[in-house]
LOLOTOR-669563 format. One line per 10 residues: number of its first residue (from 0); their letters; for each residue x, y, z of C-alpha. Coordinates in steps of 0.02 Angstrom, whole numbers, padded with zeros to 5 digits, always signed. Layout:
// LOLOTOR-669563
NUM> a> X,Y,Z | ...
// end
This chain:
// LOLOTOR-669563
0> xxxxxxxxxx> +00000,+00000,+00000 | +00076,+00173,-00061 | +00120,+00289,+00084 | +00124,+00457,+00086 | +00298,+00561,+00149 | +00245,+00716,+00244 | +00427,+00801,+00219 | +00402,+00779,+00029 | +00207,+00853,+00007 | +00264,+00991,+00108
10> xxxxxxxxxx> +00396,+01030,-00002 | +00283,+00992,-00155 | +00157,+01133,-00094 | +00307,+01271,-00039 | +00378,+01232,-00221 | +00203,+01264,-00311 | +00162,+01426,-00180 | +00330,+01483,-00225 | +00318,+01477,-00407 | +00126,+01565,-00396
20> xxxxxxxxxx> +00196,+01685,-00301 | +00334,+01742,-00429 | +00212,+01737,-00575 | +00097,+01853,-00480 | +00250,+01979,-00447 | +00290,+01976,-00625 | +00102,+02002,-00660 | +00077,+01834,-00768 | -00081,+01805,-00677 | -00227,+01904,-00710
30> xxxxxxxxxx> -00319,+01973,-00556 | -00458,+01858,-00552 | -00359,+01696,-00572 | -00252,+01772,-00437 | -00385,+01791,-00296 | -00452,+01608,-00338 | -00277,+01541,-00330 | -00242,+01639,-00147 | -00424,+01567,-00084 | -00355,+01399,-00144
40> xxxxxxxxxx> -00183,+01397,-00081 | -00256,+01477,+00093 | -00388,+01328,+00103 | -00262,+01199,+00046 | -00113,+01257,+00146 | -00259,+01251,+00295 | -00312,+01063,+00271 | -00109,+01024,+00243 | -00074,+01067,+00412 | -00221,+00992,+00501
50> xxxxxxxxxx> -00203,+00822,+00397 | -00005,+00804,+00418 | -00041,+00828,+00625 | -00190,+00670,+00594 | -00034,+00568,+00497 | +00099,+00607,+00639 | +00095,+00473,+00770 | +00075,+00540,+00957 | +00182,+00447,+01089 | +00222,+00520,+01263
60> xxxxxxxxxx> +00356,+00623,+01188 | +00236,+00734,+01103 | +00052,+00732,+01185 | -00010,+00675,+01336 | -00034,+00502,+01304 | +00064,+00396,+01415 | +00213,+00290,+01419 | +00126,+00139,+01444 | +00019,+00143,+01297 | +00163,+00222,+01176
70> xxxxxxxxxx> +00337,+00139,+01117 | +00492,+00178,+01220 | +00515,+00360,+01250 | +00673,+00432,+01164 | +00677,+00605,+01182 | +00774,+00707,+01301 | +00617,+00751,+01395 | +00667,+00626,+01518 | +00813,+00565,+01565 | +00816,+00366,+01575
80> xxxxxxxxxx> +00877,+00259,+01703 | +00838,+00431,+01828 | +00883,+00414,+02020 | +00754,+00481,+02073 | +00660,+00381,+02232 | +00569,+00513,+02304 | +00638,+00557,+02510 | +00715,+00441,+02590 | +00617,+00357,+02745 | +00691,+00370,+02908
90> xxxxxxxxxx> +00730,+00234,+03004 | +00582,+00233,+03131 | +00501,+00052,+03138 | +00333,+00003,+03185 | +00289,-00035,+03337 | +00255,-00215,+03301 | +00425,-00258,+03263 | +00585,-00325,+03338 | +00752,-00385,+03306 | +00833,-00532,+03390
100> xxxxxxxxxx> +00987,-00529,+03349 | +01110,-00665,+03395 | +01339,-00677,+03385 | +01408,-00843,+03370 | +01586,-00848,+03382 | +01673,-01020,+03281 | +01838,-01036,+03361 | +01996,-01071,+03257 | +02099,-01227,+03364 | +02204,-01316,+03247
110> xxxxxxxxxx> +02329,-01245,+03119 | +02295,-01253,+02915 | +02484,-01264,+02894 | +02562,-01366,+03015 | +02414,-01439,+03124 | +02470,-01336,+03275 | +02333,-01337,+03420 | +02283,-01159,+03446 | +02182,-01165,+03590 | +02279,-01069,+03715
120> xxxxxxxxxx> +02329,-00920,+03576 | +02234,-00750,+03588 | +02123,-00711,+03441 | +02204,-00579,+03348 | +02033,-00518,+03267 | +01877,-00565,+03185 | +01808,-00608,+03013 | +01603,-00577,+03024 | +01465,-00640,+02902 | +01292,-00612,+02944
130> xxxxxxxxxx> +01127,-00683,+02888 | +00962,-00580,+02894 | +00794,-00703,+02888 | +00616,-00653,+02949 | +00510,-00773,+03056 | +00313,-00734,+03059 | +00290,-00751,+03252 | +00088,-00711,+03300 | +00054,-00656,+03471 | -00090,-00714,+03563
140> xxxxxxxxxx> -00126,-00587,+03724 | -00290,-00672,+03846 | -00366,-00554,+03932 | -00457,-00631,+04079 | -00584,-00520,+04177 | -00622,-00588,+04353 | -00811,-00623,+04390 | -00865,-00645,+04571 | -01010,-00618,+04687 | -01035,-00512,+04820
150> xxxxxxxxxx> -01060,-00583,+04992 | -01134,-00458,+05046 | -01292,-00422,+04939 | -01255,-00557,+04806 | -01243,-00466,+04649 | -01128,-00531,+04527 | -00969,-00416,+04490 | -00861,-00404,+04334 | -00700,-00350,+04304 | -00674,-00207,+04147
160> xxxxxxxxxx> -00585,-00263,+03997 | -00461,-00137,+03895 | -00548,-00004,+03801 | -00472,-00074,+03646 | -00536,-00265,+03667 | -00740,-00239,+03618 | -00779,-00429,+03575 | -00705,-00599,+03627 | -00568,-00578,+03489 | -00493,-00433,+03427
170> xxxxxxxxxx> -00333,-00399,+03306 | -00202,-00271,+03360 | -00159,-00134,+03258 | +00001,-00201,+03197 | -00107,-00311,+03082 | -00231,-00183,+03028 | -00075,-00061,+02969 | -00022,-00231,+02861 | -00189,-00271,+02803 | -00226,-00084,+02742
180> xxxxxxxxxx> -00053,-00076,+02692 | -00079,-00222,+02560 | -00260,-00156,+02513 | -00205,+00015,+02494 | -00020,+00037,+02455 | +00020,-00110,+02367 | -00128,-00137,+02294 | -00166,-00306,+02322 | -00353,-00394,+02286 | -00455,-00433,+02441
190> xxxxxxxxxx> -00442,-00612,+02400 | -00247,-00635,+02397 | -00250,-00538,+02550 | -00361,-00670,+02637 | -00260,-00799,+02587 | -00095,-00705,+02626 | -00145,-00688,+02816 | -00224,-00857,+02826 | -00034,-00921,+02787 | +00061,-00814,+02916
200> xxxxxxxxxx> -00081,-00828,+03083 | -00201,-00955,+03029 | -00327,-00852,+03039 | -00457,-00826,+02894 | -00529,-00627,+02908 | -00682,-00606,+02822 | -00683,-00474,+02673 | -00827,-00365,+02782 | -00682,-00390,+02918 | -00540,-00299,+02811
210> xxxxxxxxxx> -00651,-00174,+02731 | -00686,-00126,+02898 | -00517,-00078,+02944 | -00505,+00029,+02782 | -00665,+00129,+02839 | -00602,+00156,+03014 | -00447,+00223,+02962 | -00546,+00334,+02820 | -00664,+00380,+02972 | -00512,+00425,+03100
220> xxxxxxxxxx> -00416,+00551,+02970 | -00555,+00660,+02936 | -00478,+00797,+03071 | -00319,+00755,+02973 | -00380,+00805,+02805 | -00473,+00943,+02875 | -00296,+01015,+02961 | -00195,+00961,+02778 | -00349,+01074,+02697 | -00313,+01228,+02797
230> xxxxxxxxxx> -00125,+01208,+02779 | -00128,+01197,+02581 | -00242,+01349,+02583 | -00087,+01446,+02654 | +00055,+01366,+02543 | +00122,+01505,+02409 | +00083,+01385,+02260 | +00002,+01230,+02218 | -00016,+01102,+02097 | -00175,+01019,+02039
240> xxxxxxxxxx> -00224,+00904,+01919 | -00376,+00757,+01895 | -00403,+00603,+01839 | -00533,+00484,+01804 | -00590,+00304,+01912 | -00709,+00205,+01883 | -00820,+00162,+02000 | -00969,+00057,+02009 | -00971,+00054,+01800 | -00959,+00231,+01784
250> xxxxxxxxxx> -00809,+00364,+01758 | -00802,+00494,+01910 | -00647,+00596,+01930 | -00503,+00613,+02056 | -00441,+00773,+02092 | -00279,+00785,+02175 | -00214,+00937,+02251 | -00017,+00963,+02332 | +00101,+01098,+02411 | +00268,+01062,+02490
260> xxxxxxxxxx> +00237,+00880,+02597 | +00045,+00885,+02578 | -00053,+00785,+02472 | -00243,+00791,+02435 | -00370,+00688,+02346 | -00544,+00709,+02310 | -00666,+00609,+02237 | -00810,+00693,+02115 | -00951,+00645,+02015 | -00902,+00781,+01881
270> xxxxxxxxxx> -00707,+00855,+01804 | -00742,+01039,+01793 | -00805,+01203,+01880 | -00923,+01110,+01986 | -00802,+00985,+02062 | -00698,+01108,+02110 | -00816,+01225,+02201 | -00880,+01071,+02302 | -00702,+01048,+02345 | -00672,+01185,+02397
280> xxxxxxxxxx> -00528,+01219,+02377 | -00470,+01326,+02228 | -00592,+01444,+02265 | -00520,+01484,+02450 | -00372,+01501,+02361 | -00260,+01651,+02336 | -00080,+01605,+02274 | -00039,+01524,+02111 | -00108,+01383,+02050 | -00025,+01274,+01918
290> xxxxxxxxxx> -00107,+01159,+01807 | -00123,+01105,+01612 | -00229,+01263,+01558 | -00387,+01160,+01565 | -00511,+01301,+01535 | -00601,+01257,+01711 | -00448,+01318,+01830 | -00427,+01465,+01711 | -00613,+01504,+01753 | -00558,+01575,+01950
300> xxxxxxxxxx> -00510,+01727,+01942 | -00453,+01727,+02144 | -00274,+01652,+02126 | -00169,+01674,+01986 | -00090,+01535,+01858 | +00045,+01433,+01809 | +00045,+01324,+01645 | +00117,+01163,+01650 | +00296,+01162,+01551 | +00306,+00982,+01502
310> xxxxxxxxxx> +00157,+00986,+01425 | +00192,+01127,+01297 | +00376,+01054,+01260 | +00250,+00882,+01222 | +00140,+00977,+01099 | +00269,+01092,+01038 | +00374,+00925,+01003 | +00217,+00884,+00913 | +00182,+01034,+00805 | +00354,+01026,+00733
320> xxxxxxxxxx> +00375,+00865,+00724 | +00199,+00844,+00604 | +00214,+01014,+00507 | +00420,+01061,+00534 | +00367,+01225,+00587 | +00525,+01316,+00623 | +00456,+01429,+00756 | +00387,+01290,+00857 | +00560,+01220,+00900 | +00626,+01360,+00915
330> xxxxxxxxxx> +00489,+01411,+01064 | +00527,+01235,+01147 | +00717,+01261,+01160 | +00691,+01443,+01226 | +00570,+01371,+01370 | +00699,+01226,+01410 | +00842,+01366,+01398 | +00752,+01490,+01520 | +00691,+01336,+01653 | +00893,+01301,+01661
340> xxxxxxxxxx> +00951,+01461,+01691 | +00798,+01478,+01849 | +00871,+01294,+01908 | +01059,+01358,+01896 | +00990,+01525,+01981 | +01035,+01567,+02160 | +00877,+01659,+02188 | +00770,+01496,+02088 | +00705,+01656,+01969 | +00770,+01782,+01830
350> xxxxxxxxxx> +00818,+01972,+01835 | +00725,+02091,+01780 | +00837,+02131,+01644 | +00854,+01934,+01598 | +00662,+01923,+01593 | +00635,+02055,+01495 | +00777,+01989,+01368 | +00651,+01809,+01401 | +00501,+01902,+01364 | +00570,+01998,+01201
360> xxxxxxxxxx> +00627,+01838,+01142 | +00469,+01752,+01146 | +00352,+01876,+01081 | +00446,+01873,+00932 | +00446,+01713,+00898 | +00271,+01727,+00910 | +00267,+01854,+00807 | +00369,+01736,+00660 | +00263,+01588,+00714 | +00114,+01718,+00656
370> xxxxxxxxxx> +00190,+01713,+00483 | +00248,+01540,+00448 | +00051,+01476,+00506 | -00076,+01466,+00383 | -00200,+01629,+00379 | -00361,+01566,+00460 | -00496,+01604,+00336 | -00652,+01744,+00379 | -00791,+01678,+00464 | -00960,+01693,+00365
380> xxxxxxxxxx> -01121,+01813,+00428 | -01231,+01690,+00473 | -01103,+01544,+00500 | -01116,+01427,+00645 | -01004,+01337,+00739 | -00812,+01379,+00755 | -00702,+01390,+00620 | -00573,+01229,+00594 | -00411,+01267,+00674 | -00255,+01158,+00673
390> xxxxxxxxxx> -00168,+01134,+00844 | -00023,+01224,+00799 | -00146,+01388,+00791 | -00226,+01316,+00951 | -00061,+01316,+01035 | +00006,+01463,+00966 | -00164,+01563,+01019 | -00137,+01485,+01211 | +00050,+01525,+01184 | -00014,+01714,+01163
400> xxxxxxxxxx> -00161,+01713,+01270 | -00064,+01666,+01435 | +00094,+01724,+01396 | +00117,+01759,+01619 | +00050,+01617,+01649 | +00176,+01517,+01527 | +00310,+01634,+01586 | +00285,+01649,+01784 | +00396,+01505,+01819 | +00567,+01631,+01765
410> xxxxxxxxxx> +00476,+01788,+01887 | +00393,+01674,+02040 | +00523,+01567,+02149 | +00387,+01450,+02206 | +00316,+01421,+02052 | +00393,+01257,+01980 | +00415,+01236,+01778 | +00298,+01071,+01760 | +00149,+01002,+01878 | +00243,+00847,+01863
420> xxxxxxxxxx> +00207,+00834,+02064 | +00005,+00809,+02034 | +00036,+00731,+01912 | +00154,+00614,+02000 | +00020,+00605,+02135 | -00114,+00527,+02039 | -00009,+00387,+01925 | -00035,+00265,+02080 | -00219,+00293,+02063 | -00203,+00228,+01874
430> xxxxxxxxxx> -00130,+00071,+01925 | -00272,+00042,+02060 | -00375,+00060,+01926 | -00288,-00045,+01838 | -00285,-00182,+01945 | -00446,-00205,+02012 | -00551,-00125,+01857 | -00649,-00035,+01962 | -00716,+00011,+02135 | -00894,-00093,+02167
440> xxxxxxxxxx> -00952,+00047,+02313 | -00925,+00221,+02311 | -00879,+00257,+02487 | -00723,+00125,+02480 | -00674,+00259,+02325 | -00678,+00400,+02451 | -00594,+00324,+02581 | -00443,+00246,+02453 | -00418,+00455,+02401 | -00417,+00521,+02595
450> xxxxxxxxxx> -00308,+00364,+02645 | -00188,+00375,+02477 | -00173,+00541,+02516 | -00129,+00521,+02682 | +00000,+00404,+02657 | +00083,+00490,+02510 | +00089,+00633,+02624 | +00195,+00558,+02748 | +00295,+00474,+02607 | +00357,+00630,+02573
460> xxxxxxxxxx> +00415,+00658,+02747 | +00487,+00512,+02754 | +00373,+00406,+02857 | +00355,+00208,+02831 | +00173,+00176,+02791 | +00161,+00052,+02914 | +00233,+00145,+03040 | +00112,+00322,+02973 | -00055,+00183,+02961 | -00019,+00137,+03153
470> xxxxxxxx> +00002,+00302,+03204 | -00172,+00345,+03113 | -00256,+00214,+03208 | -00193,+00277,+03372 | -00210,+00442,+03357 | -00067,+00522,+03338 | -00030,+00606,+03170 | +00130,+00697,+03114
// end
């Protein structure tokens, strides 16, 4: 099957617009062939650019499609084989653990050599090897209340049991940290759960049992999120994205919001406007709020805005990558040359003076990006709908429209180049997703967001999740 080479019909068309173009400034064209030819070459040059974007292929080098779904990424956009592990947790354990550790000395008392006994010589030094093994022990606490009677009036008397022991048997927190830990963390199906515990105490919990624990936990860090709410309300700049999940059959949407340690998500029936004023919190907000220029954060006029940087470099990656324009690669290595001189920058921002250079330099080529786009024809009195544009002049027309907002990154310190972070934030929720299919109920949903969130939070300070799940359940938060 014949294949068409975008490099070549682009060439094809500059060579024929050329060659029109010379005949009309040597006046070999009458005027009336002339203005049919311009409407035609406007037209054509129109549906050239939007068809050669529908031939290029997107990957996550270019768009927002993912890695997962695309071929291995290439570009420089990433670096492979990165370091990066997040912070590093401290070394607090939980409080369920212990270490026996045990030194056995082997004594040397013959000679290799000669067959000397060396039982009366002095060791000189030692040679260690150690072996590190884990052995499942389960601990099994009775608690036996006294019953007696009363001589005196004969009434029968019972001794309290711990707050913490409500029924004849009760599991310690140690195991409810593990058993949300493998729901929530590591993902794991209710079923494999089941079986995992039934290996290590013998013990089969019933699925009502270990959704339980989930919904206490989600019940007992309400005050938390409320306290995380108030604190991300204050932070200087934030970063906020969404996502959708599936739950029972149907799409509903996460949103995630984060600043500094703090991490927030929120479940919603809807994406937009109306999401985010039940949230609640974009519209409290007033610092800086960066994001992917969805039109539904650009809607709050209360807090100003940050666009997303990898995104552009994606779709500006894109645009010259399916047309070769010129201006769009040339925007893309000005961004990546203006976010390294703000990382190399004491002050993590530009001068004045090397701003203003930043902002001269892309309004112009703007300005030449202007030119080498094709003209977007008149809209007709009476016409409906909007008039086809390619995403070059989408982009191009965002590029323009939000210049600050594309630009505050170089001028605000706190504002970071990307919103990698929520971004970041929310890939764990794909894999959920991904592994179960869906959520069956909508309040185990809510309470995977508040808990996730939770535990990503003190993830970033470092905190085991075991060791941040038992503290949940006992009260005592960070």
């Amino acid at each position: 099957m014949a294949t068409i080479d975008k490099k070549s019909v682009r060439n094809e068309f500059d060579s024929i617009k050329n060659e029109f173009n010379n005949l009309s400034a040597d006046k070999k064209i009458p005027p009336e062939c002339k203005a049919l030819f311009k409407s035609l070459i406007l037209l054509f040059e129109l549906i050239l650019s939007i068809f050669l974007e529908k031939k290029t292929k997107k990957t996550s080098t270019n768009s927002g499609k993912p890695s997962s779904q695309t071929e291995e990424d290439k570009s420089s956009l990433g670096n492979k084989g990165s370091k990066g592990k997040g912070k590093k947790e401290n070394a607090g354990l939980a409080d369920n653990t212990r270490t026996v550790e045990t030194v056995e000395i082997i004594a040397a008392t013959t000679c290799n050599a000669c067959g000397e006994s060396l039982d009366d010589v002095e060791c000189k030094c030692y040679e260690r090897r150690t072996r590190i093994d884990i052995i499942f022990e389960k601990t099994v606490e009775h608690v036996d209340a006294e019953i007696k009677e009363c001589p005196n009036c004969d009434a029968t008397v019972k001794a309290q049991h711990p707050e913490d022991l409500h029924g004849p048997l009760q599991y310690g927190n140690g195991l409810k940290a593990y058993i949300i830990q493998l729901l929530i963390t590591q993902m794991i199906s209710l079923n494999r759960v089941q079986k995992l515990l039934k290996t290590i105490i013998g013990n089969l919990i019933s699925e009502a049992t270990l959704l339980g624990y989930v919904m206490r936990l989600h019940f007992a860090l309400e005050g938390w999120e409320q306290r995380a709410t108030a604190s991300i309300l204050m932070a200087p700049c934030i970063n906020a994205d969404e996502t959708s999940l599936r739950v029972d059959k149907k799409n509903q949407w996460i949103h995630v919001y984060s600043a500094g340690d703090i991490t927030l998500k929120y479940l919603h029936k809807r994406r937009g406007k109306e999401a985010m004023n039940d949230i609640g919190i974009i519209p409290r907000y007033g610092g800086t709020v960066i994001h992917d220029c969805w039109s539904s954060y650009l809607s709050y006029e209360n807090c100003s805005h940050g666009l997303c940087g990898s995104h552009l470099l994606r779709e500006l990656a894109f645009i010259h990558e399916s047309n070769a324009y010129v201006w769009a690669i040339n925007m893309k290595k000005l961004l990546q040359e203006a976010c390294k001189m703000v990382s190399r920058s004491k002050k993590k921002k530009l001068t004045k003076r090397q701003y203003a250079r930043l902002q001269r330099r892309y309004r112009n080529l703007l300005t030449r990006g202007e030119k080498e786009l094709p003209e977007i024809p008149a809209k007709k009195t009476g016409q409906r709908g909007k008039i086809a544009k390619s995403d070059a002049h989408n982009l191009w027309e965002r590029l323009r429209n939000h210049e600050p907002a594309v630009l505050l990154f170089a001028k605000d310190p706190h504002v970071s180049f990307t919103n990698n972070r929520a971004e970041r934030d929310l890939r764990m929720s794909k894999v959920k997703q991904k592994v179960s299919g869906c959520f069956r109920v909508e309040k185990y949903a809510h309470a995977y967001c508040r808990i996730s969130s939770y535990l990503q939070t003190m993830a970033n300070k470092g905190i085991n999740p075991l060791l941040a799940i038992q503290m949940a359940l006992a009260g005592k938060f960070e």
